[in-house]
C-alpha positions as CSV (number, residue, x, y, z in Angstrom):
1,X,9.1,8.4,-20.6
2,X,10.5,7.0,-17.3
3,X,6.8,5.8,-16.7
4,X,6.2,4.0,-20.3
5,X,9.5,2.5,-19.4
6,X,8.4,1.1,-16.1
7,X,5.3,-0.2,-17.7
8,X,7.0,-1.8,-20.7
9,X,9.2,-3.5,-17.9
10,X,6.2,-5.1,-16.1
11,X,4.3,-6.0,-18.6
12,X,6.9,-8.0,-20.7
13,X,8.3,-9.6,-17.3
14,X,4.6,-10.6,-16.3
15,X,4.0,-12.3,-19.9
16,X,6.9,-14.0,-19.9
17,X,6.2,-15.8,-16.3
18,X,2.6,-16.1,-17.1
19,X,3.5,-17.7,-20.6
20,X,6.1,-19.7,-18.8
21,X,3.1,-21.3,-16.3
22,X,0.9,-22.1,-18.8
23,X,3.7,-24.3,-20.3
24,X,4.6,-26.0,-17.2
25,X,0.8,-26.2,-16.2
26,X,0.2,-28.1,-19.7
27,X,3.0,-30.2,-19.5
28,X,2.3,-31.4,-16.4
29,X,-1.3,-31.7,-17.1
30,X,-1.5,-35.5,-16.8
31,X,0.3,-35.4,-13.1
32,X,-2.5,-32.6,-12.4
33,X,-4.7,-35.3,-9.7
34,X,-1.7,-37.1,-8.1
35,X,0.1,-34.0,-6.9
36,X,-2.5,-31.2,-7.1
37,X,-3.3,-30.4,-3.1
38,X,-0.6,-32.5,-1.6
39,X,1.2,-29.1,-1.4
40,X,2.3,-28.2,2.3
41,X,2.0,-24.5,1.2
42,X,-1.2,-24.5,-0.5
43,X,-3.0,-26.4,2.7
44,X,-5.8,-24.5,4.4
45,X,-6.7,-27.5,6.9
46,X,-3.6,-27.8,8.8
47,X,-2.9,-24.6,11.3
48,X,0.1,-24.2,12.9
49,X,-0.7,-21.9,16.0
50,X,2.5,-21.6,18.2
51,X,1.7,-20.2,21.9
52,X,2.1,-16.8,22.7
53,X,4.9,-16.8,25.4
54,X,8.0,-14.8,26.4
55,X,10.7,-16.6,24.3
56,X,13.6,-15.2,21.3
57,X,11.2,-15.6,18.7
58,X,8.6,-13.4,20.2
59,X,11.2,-10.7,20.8
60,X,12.7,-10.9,17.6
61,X,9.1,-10.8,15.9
62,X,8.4,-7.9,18.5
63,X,11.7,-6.0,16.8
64,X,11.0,-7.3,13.8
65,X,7.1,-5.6,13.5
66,X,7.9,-2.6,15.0
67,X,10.5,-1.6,12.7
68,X,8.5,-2.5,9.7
69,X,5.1,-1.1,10.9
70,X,7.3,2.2,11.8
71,X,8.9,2.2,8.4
72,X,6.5,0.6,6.4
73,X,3.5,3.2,7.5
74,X,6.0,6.3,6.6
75,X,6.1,5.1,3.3
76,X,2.7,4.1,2.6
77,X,3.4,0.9,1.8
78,X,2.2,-1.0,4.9
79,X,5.2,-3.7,5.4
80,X,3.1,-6.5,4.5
81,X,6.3,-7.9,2.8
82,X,8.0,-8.3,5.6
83,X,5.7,-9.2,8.1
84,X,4.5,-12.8,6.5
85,X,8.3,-14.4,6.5
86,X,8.8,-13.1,9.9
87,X,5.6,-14.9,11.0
88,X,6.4,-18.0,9.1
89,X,10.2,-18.7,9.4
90,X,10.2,-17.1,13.1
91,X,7.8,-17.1,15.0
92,X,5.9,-20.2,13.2
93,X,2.5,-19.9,11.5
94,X,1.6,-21.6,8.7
95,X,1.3,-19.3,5.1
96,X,-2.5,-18.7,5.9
97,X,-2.4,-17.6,9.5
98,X,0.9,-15.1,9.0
99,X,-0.8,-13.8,5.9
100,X,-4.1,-13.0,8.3
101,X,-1.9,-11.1,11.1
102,X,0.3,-9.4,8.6
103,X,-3.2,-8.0,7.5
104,X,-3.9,-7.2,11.5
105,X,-0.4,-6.0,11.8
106,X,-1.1,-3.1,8.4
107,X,-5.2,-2.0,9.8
108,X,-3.6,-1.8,13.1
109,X,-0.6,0.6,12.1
110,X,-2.2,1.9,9.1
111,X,-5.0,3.9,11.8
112,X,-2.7,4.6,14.4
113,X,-0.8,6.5,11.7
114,X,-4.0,8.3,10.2
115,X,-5.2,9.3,13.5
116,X,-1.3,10.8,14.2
117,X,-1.4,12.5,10.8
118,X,-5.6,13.7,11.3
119,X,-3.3,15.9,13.5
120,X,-0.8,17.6,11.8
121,X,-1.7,20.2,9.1
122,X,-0.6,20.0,5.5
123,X,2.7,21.0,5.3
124,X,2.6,23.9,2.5
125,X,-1.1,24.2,1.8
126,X,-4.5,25.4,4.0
127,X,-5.9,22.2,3.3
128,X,-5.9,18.6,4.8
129,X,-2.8,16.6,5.0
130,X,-5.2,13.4,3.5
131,X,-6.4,14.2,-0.5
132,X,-9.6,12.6,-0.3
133,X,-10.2,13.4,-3.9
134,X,-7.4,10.7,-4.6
135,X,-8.6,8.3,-1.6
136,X,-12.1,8.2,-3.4
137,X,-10.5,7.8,-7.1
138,X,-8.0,4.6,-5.5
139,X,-9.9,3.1,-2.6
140,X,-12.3,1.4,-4.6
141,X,-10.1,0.5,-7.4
142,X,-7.8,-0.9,-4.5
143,X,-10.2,-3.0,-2.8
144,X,-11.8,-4.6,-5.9
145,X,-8.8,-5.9,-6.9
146,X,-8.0,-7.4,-3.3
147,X,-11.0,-9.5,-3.7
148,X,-9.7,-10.6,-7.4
149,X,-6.3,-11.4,-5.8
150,X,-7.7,-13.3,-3.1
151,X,-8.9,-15.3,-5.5
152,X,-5.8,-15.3,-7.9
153,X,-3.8,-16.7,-5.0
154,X,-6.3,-20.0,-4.8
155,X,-5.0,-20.7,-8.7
156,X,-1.8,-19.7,-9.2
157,X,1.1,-21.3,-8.4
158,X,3.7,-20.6,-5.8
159,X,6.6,-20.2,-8.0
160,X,4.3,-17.8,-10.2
161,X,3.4,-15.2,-7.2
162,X,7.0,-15.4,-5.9
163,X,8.7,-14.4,-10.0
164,X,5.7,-11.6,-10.5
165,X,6.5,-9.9,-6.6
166,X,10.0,-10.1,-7.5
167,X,9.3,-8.5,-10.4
168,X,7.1,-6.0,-9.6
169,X,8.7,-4.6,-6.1
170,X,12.3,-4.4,-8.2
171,X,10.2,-2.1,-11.0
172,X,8.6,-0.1,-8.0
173,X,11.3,0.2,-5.9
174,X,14.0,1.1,-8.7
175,X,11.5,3.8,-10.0
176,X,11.0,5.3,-6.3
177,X,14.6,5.7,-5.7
178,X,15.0,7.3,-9.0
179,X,11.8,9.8,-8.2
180,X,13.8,9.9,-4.1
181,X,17.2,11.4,-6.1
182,X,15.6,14.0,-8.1
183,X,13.9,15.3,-5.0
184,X,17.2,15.1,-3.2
185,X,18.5,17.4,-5.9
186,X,15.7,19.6,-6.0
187,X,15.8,20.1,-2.1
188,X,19.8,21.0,-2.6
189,X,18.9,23.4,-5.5
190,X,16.3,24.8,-2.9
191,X,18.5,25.0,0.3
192,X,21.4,27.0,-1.6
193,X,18.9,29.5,-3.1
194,X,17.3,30.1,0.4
195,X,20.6,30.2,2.2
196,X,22.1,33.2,-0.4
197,X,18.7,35.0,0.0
198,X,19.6,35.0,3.9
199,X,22.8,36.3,3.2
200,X,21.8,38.9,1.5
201,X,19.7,39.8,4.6
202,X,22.7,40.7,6.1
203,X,25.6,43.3,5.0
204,X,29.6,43.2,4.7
205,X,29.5,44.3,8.8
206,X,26.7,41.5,9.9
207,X,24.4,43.6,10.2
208,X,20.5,43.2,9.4
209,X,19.5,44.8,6.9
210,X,15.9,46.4,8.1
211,X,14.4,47.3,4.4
212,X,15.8,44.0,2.8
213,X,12.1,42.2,3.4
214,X,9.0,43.4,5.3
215,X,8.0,41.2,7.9
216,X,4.6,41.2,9.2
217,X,4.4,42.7,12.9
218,X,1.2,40.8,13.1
219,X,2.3,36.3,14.1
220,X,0.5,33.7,12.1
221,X,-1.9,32.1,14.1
222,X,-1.1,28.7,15.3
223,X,-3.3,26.3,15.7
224,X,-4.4,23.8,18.4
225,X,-4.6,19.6,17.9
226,X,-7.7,19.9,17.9
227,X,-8.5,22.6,15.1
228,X,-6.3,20.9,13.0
229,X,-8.1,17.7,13.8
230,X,-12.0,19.0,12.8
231,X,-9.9,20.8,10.0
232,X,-8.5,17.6,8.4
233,X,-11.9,15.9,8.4
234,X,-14.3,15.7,6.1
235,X,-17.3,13.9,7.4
236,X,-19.2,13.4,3.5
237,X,-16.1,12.1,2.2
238,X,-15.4,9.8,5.1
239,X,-18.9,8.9,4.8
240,X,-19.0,7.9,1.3
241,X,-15.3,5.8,2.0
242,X,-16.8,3.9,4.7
243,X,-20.2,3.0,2.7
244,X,-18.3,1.6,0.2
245,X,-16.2,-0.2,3.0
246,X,-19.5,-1.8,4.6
247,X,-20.6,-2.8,0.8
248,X,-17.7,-4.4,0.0
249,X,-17.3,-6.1,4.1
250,X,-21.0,-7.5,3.5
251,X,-20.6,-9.0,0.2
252,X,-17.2,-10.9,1.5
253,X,-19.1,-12.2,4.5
254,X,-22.2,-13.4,2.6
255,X,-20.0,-15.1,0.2
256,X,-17.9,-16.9,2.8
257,X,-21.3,-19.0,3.8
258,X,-22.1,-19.9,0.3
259,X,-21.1,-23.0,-1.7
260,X,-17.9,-21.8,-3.9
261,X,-18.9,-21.5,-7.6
262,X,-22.3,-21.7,-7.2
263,X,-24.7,-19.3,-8.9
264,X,-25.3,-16.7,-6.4
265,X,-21.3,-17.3,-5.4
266,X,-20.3,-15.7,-8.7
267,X,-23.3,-12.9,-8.4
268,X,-22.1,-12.1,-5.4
269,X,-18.6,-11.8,-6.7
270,X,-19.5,-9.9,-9.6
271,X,-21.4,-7.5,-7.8
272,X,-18.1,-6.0,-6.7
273,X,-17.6,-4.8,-9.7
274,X,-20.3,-2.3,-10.5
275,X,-20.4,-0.9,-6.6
276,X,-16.3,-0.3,-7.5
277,X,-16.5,1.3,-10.7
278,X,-19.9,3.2,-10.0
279,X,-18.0,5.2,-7.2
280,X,-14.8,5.4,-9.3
281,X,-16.6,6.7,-12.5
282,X,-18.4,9.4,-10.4
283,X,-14.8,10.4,-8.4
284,X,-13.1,10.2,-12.1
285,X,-16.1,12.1,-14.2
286,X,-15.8,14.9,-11.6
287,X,-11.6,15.0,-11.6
288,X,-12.0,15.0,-15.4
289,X,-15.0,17.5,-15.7
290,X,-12.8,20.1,-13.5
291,X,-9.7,19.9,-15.0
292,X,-11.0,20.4,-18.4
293,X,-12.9,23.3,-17.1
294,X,-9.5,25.1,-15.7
295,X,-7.6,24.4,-18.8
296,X,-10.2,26.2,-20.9
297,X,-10.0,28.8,-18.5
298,X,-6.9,29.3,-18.6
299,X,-6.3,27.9,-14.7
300,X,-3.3,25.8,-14.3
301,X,-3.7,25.6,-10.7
302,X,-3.9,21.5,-9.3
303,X,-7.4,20.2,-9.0
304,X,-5.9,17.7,-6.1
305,X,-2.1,17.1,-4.6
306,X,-1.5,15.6,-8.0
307,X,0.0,17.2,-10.5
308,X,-0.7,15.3,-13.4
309,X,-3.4,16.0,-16.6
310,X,-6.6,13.9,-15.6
311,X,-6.9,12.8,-19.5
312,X,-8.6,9.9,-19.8
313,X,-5.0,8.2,-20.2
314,X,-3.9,9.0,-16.8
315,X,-7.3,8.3,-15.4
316,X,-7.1,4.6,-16.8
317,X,-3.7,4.6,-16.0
318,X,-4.7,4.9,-12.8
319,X,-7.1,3.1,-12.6
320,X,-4.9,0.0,-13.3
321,X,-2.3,0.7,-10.7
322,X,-5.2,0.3,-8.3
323,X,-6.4,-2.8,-9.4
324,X,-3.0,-3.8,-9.4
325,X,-2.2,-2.3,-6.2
326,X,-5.4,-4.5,-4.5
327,X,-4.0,-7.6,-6.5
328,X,-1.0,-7.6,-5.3
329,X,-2.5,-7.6,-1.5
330,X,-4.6,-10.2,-1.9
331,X,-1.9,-12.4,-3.2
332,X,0.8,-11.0,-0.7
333,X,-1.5,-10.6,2.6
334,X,-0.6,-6.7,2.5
335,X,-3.0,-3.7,2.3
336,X,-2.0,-2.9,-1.8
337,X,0.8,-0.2,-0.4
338,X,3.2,-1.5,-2.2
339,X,1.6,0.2,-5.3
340,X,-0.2,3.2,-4.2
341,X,2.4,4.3,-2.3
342,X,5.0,5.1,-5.0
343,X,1.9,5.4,-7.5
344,X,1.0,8.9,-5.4
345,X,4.7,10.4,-5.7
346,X,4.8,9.5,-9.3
347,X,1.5,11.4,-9.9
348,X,3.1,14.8,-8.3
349,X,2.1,14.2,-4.9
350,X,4.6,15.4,-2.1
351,X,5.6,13.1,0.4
352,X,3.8,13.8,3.5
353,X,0.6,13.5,1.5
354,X,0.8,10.8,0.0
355,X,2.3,8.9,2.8
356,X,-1.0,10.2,5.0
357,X,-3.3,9.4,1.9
358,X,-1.8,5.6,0.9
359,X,-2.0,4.9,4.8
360,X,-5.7,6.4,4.7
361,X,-6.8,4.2,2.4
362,X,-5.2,1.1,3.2
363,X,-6.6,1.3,7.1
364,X,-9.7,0.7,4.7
365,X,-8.6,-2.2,2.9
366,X,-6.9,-4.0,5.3
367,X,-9.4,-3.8,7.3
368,X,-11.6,-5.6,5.2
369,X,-9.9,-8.4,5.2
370,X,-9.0,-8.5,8.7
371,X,-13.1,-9.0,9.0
372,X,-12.7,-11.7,6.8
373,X,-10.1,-13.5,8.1
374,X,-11.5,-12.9,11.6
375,X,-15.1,-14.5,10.4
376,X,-12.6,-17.0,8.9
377,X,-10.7,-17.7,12.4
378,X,-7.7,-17.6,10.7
379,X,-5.9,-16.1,13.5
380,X,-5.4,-16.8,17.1
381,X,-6.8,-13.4,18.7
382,X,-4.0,-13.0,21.8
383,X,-1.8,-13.0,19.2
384,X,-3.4,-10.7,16.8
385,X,-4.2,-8.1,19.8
386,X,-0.7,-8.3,21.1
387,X,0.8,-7.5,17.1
388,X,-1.7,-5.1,16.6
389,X,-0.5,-3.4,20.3
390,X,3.1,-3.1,18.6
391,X,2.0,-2.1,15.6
392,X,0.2,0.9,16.9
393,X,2.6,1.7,18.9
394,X,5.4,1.7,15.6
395,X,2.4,3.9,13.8
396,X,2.9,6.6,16.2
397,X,6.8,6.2,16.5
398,X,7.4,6.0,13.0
399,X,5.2,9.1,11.9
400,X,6.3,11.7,14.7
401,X,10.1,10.4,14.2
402,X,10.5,10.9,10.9
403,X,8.5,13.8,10.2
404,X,10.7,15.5,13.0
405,X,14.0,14.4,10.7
406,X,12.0,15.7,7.4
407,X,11.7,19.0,9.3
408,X,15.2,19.5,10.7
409,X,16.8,18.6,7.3
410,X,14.0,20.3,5.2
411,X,14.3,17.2,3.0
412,X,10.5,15.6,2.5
413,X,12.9,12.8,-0.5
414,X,13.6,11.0,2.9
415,X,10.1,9.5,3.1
416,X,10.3,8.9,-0.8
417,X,14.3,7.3,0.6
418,X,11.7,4.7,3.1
419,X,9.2,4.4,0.9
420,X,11.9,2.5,-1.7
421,X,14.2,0.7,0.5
422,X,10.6,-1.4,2.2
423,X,9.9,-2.2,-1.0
424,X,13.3,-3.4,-2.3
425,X,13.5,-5.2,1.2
426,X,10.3,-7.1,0.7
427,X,11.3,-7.9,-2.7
428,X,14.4,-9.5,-1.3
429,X,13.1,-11.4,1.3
430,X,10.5,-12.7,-0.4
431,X,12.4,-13.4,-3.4
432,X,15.0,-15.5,-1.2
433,X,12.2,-17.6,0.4
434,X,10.5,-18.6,-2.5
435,X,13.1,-19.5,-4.5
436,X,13.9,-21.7,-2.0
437,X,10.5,-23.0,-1.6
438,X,9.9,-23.4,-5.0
439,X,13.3,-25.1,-5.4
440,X,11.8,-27.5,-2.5
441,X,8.4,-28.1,-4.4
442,X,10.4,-28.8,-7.5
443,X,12.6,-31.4,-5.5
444,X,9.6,-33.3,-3.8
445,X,7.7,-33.1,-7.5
446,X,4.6,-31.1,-6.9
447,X,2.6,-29.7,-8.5
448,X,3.6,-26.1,-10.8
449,X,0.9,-25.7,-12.6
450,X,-2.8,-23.6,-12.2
451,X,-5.1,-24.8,-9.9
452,X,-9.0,-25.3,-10.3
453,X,-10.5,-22.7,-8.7
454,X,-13.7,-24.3,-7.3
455,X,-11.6,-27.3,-6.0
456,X,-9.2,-25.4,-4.2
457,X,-11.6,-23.7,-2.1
């Protein structure tokens, strides 16, 4: 219910701004050639590259990214939110060049945190803390639709990204806290029942009582960084992510050195689409196949970390939140987080895992465009490495602080707790800046309208 209720929420919010731009964009149809690219935030010429220097912007920015890469990795959700005002209003860049290093900023603390988590072992389960399973079902999905949002931010307006972020992080993040509070209360239901099983170890004297429960003379073995490490890989898998990676990196760069909207252009771009949904349909067929098979058997044990029915519903479902996920990256510059992230706790997953998992995949996606953008030179490399550094450094910080607080409370919500508040953060800062942009825009009469696609490249 909660779920048909978040979706009935997005989609009426995104008709009615979409429906509300195609009535601006007809009514201001016959201003369309006077004011169509004079647009200081639509420019793609003009660079604005301040020098990398010891000064309060840099140290604010420095604060600034390793908070959010710290946080923002925990969550799964990147930070990608954050990171493009505090490159813009801080330190400087223009929209294009903070978007670029936002995306430098995500790869580089999206794999510190995946090489941190390679090395922990899954919390409750003899299996690895990333569920491949799921990164092959999203990963595709995710970076299909970063290519279609890529594009999608060429033609839509400003004012149109700013209203459907808004409305999509408030949806996202509401829902997250919500999911945050009934672990919360599932974790205190859990912590009483374990505490009066301990006092029942003991009798009215304080002392032990020796029959009460057998423990096992025999230790459980523990092991080393580096068995957990060979143990959390899975070299096929891994190999089938980063063919689809190289697939989808070679198509972008080919397409960058053709004419836009020319015939092999739009080949090229619709090739995307079959190499996406091929791997998809074989990762869903099999998800679908195996599930069906334990329900006839009688086998309600979890084909994945996610505890949902792989119907053909859930599969779509899912399938859309991916797209979505990617979409929303390529308009915001962030690694699609800000979707998959709370789309993995929805779907059953517990914390940990799907805060290793989103940060697996998006290492993958942002990547990708951090290729792009670098074939692009978008970005000013000093300052890309010396982001990147901090980010890194955040990656580690974040994962091994907070996991140590999930531990010593034995309350996992506290991810799900980071996870939200990114989100609603990035929806607020975002939502405060472009309002105010597009209030600027509206004052200096530009244009609000779509844009033509093969012009605005």
């Amino acid at each position: 219910m909660a779920i048909k209720g978040l979706l009935l929420y997005l989609l009426s919010g995104f008709s009615v701004a979409i429906l509300s731009a195609l009535l601006i964009n007809k009514n201001n149809a016959m201003n369309h050639n006077s004011t169509l690219f004079h647009s200081p935030y639509l420019s793609t010429a003009d660079k604005v590259w301040p020098a990398l220097g010891l000064n309060w912007r840099i140290v604010s920015a420095t604060v600034i990214g390793f908070l959010g890469s710290a946080f923002g990795t925990v969550g799964g959700v990147g930070g990608g939110g954050i990171f493009v005002p505090m490159l813009t209003l801080i330190v400087g860049f223009d929209a294009k060049s903070a978007a670029a290093l936002s995306k430098c900023m995500i790869m580089a603390a999206s794999a510190s945190s995946v090489w941190y988590n390679l090395r922990v072992p899954h919390p409750t389960k003899e299996v690895p803390i990333i569920d491949y399973d799921l990164a092959l079902f999203f990963q595709p999905m995710l970076m299909l639709g970063i290519t279609v949002g890529v594009a999608l931010s060429v033609v839509f307006p400003y004012w149109l990204i700013t209203v459907l972020i808004i409305i999509l992080f408030l949806g996202t993040s509401s829902r997250s806290f919500y999911k945050g509070v009934e672990m919360w209360k599932a974790e205190t239901i859990l912590k009483k029942e374990l505490t009066r099983q301990q006092e029942n170890l003991v009798n009215s004297r304080g002392e032990l009582q020796i029959d009460a429960e057998y423990v096992p003379l025999v230790p459980k073995e523990e092991k080393s960084k580096l068995q957990i490490l060979s143990f959390n890989l899975r070299w096929k898998r891994l190999s089938v992510l980063a063919t689809v990676w190289v697939l989808f990196t070679l198509i972008q760069i080919i397409k960058n050195d053709l004419v836009a909207c020319s015939t092999l252009y739009w080949f090229l771009f619709c090739l995307q689409f079959p190499v996406a949904f091929l791997v998809f349909g074989y990762e869903a067929t099999k998800l679908y196949k195996e599930h069906k098979k334990r329900m006839s058997t009688g086998n309600t044990e979890a084909i994945c970390e996610a505890s949902i029915q792989w119907s053909p519903f859930n599969i779509a479902f899912c399938a859309l939140c991916g797209i979505l996920g990617g979409i929303v990256g390529g308009l915001l510059g962030s690694g699609g987080g800000f979707i998959l992230g709370p789309l993995l706790v929805e779907i059953g997953v517990i914390p940990q895992v799907a805060s290793a998992t989103a940060t697996f995949v998006m290492m993958f996606s942002s990547s990708l465009s951090v290729v792009e953008f670098y074939l692009l030179k978008r970005f000013p490399i000093p300052f890309a490495l010396y982001l990147m550094g901090v980010s890194v450094l955040a990656g580690f910080w974040g994962q091994y602080f907070v996991r140590k607080l999930v531990t010593i409370l034995k309350r996992a919500s506290l991810i799900v707790f980071i996870l939200s508040s990114v989100i609603f953060a990035s929806a607020l800062i975002m939502g405060v800046i472009g309002i105010g942009t597009s209030i600027r825009m509206i004052q200096n009469h530009e244009f609000m309208g779509f844009f033509d696609f093969c012009s605005s490249q």
